[in-house]
C-alpha positions as CSV (number, residue, x, y, z in Angstrom):
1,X,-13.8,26.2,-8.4
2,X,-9.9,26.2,-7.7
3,X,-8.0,22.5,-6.4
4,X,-4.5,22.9,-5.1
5,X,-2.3,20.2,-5.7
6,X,1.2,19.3,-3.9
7,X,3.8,18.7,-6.8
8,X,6.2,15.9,-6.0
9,X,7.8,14.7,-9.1
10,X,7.0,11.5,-10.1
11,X,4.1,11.6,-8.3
12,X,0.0,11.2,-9.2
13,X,0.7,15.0,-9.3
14,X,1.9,14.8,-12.7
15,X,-0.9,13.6,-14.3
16,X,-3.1,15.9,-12.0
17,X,-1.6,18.8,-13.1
18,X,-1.7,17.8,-16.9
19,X,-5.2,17.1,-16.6
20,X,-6.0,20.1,-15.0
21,X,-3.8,22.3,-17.8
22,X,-5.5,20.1,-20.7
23,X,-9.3,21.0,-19.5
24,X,-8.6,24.3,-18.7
25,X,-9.3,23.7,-14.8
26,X,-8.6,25.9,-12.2
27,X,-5.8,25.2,-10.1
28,X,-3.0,26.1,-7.9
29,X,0.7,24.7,-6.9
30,X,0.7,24.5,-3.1
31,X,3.5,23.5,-1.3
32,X,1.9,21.5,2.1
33,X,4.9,22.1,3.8
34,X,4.7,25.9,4.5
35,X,3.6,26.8,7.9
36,X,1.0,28.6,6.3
37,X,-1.0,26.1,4.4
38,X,-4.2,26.6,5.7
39,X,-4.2,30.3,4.9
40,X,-3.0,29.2,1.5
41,X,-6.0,27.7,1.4
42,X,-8.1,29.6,1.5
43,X,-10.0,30.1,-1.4
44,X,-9.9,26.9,-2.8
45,X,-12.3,23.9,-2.9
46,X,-9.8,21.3,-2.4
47,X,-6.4,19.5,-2.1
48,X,-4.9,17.3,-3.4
49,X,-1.2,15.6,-2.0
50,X,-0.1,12.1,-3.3
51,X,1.8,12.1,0.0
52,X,4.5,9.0,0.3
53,X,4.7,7.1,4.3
54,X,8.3,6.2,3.0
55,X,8.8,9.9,3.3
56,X,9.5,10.5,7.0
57,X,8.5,13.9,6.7
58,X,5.2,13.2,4.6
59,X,4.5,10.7,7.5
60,X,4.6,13.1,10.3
61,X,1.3,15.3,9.4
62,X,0.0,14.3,6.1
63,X,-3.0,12.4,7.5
64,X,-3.5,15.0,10.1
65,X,-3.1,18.0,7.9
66,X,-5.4,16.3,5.3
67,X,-8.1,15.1,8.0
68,X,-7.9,18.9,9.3
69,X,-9.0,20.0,6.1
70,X,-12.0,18.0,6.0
71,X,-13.5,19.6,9.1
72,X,-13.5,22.9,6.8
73,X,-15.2,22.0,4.2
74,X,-12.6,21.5,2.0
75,X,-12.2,18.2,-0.3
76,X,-9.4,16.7,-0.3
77,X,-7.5,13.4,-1.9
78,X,-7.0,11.2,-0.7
79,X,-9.8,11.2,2.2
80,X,-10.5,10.0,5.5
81,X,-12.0,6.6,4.6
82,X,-9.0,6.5,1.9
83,X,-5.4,7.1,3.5
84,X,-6.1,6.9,7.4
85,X,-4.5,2.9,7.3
86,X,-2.3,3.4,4.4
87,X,1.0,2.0,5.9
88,X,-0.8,0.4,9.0
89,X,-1.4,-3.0,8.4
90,X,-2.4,-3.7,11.9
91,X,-5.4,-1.0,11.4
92,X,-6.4,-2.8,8.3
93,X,-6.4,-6.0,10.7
94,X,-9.4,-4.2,13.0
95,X,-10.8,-2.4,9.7
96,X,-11.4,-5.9,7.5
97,X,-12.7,-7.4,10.6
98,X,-15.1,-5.1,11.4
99,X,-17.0,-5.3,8.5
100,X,-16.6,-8.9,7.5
101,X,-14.2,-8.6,4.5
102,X,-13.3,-11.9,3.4
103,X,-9.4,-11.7,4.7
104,X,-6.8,-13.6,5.3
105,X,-6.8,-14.8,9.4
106,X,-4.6,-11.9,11.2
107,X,-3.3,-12.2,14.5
108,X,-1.7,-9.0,16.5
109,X,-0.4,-9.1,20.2
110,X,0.9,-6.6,22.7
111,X,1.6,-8.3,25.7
112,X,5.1,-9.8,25.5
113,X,3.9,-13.2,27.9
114,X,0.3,-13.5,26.0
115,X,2.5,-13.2,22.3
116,X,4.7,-16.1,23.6
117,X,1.7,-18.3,24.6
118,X,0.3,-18.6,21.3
119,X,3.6,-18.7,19.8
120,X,4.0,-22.3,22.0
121,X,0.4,-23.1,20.6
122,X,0.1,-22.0,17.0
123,X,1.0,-23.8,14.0
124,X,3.6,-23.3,11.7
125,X,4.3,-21.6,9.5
126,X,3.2,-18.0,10.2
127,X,3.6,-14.8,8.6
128,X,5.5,-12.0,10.3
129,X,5.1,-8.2,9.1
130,X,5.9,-4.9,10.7
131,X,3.0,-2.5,10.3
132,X,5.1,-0.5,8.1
133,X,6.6,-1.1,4.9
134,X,5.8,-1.9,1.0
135,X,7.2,-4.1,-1.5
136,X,7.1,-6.9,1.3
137,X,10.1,-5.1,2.7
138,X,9.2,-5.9,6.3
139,X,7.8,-9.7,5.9
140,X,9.4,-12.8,6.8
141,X,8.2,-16.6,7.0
142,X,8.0,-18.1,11.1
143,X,8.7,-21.5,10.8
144,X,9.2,-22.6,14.3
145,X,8.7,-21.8,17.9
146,X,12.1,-21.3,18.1
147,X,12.6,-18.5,15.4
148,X,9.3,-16.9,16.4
149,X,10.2,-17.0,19.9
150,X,13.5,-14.7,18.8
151,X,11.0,-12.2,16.9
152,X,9.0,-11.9,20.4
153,X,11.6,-10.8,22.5
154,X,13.3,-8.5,19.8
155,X,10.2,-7.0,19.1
156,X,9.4,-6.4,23.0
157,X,13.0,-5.1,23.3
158,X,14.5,-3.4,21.0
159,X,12.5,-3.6,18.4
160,X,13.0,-3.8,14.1
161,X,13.9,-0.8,12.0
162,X,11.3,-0.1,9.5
163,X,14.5,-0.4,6.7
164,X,15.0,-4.0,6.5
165,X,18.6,-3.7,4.9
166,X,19.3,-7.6,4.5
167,X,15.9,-7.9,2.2
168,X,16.9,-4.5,0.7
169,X,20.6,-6.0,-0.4
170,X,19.2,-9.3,-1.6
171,X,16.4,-7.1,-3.7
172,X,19.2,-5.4,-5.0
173,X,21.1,-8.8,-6.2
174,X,18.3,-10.2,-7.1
175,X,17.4,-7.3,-10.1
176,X,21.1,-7.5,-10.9
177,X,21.1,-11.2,-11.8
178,X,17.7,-10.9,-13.9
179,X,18.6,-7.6,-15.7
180,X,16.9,-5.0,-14.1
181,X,19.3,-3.5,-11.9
182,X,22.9,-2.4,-13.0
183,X,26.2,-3.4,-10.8
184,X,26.0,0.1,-9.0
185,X,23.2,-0.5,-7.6
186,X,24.2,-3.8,-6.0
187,X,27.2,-1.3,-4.5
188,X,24.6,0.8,-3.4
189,X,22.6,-2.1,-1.4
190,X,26.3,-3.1,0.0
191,X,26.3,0.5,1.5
192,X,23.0,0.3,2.6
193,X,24.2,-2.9,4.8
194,X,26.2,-0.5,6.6
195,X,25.1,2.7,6.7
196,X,20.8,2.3,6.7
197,X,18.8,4.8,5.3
198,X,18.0,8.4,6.7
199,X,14.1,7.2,7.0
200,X,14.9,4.3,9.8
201,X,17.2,6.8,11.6
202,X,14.5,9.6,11.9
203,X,11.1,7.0,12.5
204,X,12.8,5.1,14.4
205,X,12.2,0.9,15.6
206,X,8.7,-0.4,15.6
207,X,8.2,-2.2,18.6
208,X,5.9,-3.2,21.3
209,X,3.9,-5.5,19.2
210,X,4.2,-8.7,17.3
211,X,1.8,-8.9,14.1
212,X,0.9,-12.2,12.1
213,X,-1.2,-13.8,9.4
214,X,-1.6,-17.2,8.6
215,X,0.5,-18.9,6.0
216,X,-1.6,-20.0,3.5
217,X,0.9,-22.4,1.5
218,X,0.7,-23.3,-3.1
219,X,-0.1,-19.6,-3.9
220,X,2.2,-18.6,-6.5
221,X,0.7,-15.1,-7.4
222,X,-1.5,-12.9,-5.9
223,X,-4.1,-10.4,-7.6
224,X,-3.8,-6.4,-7.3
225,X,-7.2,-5.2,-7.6
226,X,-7.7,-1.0,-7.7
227,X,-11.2,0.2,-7.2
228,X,-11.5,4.1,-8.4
229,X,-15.1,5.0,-8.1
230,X,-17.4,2.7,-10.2
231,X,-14.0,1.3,-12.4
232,X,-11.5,-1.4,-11.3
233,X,-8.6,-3.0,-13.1
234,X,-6.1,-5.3,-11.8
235,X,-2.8,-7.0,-12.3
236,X,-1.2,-10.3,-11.3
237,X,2.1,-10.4,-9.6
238,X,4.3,-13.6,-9.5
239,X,6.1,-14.8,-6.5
240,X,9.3,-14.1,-6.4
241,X,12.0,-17.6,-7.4
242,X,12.3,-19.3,-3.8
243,X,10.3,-17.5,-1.9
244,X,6.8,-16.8,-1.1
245,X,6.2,-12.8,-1.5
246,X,5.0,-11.3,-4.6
247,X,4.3,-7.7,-3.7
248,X,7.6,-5.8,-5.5
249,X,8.6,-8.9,-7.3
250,X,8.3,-7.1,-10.5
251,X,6.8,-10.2,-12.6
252,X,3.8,-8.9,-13.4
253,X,0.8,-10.0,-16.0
254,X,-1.8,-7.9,-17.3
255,X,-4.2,-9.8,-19.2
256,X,-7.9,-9.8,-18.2
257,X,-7.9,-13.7,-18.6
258,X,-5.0,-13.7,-15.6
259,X,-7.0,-12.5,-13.2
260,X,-9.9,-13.8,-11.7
261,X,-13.2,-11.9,-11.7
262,X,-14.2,-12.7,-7.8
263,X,-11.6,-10.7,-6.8
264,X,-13.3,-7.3,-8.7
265,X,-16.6,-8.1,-7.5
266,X,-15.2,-8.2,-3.6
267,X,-13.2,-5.4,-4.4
268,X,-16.3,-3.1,-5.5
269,X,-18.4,-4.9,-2.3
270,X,-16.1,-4.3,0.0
271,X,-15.5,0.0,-0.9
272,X,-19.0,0.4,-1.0
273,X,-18.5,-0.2,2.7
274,X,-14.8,1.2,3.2
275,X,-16.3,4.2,0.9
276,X,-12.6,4.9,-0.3
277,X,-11.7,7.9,-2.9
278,X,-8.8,5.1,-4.2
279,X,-8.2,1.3,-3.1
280,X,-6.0,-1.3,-3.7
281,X,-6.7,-4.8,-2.7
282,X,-4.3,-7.7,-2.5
283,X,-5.8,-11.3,-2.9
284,X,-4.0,-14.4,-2.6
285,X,-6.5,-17.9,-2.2
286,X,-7.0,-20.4,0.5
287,X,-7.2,-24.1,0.5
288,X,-10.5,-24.2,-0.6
289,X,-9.6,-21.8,-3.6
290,X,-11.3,-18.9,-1.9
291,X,-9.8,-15.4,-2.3
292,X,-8.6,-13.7,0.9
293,X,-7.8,-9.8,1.2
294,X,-4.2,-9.5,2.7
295,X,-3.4,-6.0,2.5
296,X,-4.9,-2.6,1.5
297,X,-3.4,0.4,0.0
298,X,-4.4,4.0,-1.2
299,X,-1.3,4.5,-3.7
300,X,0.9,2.3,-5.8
301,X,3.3,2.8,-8.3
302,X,2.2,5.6,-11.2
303,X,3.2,3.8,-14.4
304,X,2.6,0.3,-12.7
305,X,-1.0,-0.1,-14.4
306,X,-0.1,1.6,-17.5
307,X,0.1,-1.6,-19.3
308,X,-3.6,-2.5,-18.3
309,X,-5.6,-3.6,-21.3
310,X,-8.8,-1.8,-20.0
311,X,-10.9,-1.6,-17.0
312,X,-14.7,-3.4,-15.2
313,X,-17.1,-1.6,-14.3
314,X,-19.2,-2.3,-11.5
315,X,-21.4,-4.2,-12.8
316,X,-18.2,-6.7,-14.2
317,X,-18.5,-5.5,-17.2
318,X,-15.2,-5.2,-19.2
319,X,-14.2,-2.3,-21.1
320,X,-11.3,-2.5,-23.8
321,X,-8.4,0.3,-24.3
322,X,-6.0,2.6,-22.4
323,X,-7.1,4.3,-19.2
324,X,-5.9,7.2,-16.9
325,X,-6.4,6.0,-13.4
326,X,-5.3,9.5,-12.1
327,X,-7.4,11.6,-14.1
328,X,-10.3,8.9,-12.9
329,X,-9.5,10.4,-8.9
330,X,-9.9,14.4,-10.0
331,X,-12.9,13.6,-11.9
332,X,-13.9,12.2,-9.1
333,X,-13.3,15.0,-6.8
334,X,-14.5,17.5,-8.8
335,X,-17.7,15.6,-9.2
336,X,-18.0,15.6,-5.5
337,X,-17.5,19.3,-5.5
């Protein structure tokens, strides 16, 4: 048994490749770049590649090169039923839907005239994202007719870069004036005003559509839930001061007690029919106290989870002490090999 594995520094592929040196596993450094990849290939068993959709490059053929894979026979992580709607929130509209996940109501239009009819009729507030984007980067909060009206017709015309530099700049500020970003940085988001970033340029404006979900108001967290086989553990993330967004806020709790134990049981329901390699389920709760899935996600941060107590098990069971999330996904794999 041989696995490749793409190095990117700073990567899951750290942690893949210590694994693999510290149990003596076969394995090779492939770069998924080269032309000749699949050759590369050849006589391994299969591949790993952490790949990044804020990479522009990794976006272009990661999915397909992966997916290509699969039709030889060769495993690879993450899988089809794993990354095909990571960084397409619109496909994890259709995907929720269509097998009755408990989610929050979603709304996508691509007709300019039928987007502005239900703008006239909705309610307000609504929640705007771009398909693209983490860190609720590309989110903002529809208030009126008015203001939603002006997203319509931008988003029919020219469209909104997938680098939302005003949100960037206040990020910036914002982890300056609570410690966790030095005065450079702030200089950096300045630039960023100006100049945009390389990734924008190259993917260029999403457009064409118009994509909402409803605002569901007193929420002042929301619950990260990773499923990894028959394990799950799960953070809380506050919402950031005046505002209503807590993915990237960075004020995060860990204790077991913090989170609430409905969310792990729908996470484990809902992958035994998604069938994912690695999941990550965001919950807020609706009026009734109910939790609601907003977004999906087969990555997140490497070190994020490292302050996670312990783990449940599917059967809710909670087990005490440090835990390896990324050695969970090659066990994983080569179980399956």
């Amino acid at each position: 048994m041989k696995i490749a594995i793409h190095e990117r520094k700073g990567s899951f592929s750290d942690r893949w490749i210590e694994y693999c040196r510290n149990h003596k596993i076969n394995y090779k450094i492939v770069n998924c770049y080269d032309s000749n990849i699949i050759a590369q290939l050849k006589e391994c068993d299969a591949l790993m590649w952490h790949h990044n959709p804020g990479i522009f490059e990794d976006s272009l053929f990661a999915k397909q090169l992966l997916y290509s894979l699969e039709k030889r026979k060769i495993k690879v992580f993450p899988n089809f039923d794993t990354g095909w709607y990571f960084d397409d929130k619109v496909g994890q509209k259709y995907l929720l839907e269509a097998i009755d996940a408990p989610m929050i109501p979603s709304f996508v239009f691509y007709d300019k005239e039928k987007a502005l009819d239900w703008a006239k009729e909705t309610s307000y507030p609504k929640v705007f994202k771009l398909r693209r984007g983490s860190g609720s980067s590309n989110v903002q909060l529809i208030k009126s007719y008015n203001q939603n009206k002006k997203i319509v017709h931008k988003a029919f015309k020219g469209g909104f870069s997938p680098f939302n530099r005003t949100n960037h700049f206040k990020e910036r500020l914002r982890d300056f004036k609570s410690g966790k970003a030095n005065f450079y940085d702030v200089l950096l988001g300045v630039r960023r005003l100006f100049i945009g970033s390389s990734y924008a340029k190259m993917l260029g404006n999403e457009k064409g559509y118009v994509y909402y979900q409803e605002f569901i108001p007193h929420n002042d967290f929301d619950i990260r839930v990773v499923v990894i086989g028959d394990k799950a553990f799960a953070i809380k993330r506050m919402v950031r001061e005046n505002d209503f967004r807590a993915s990237g806020s960075g004020d995060t709790l860990y204790h077991p007690k913090e989170i609430d134990i409905r969310c792990i049981k729908i996470g484990f329901e809902v992958n035994k029919e998604l069938k994912s390699d690695s999941i990550a389920y965001d919950f807020i709760f609706d009026k009734n106290d109910t939790p609601l899935i907003i977004e999906l996600s087969c990555g997140f941060p490497v070190e994020l989870f490292d302050k996670c107590p312990g783990y449940w098990d599917e059967n809710l069971k909670w087990h005490e002490g440090s835990f390896n999330p990324q050695e969970w996904m090659i066990q994983n794999l080569i179980n399956s090999i």
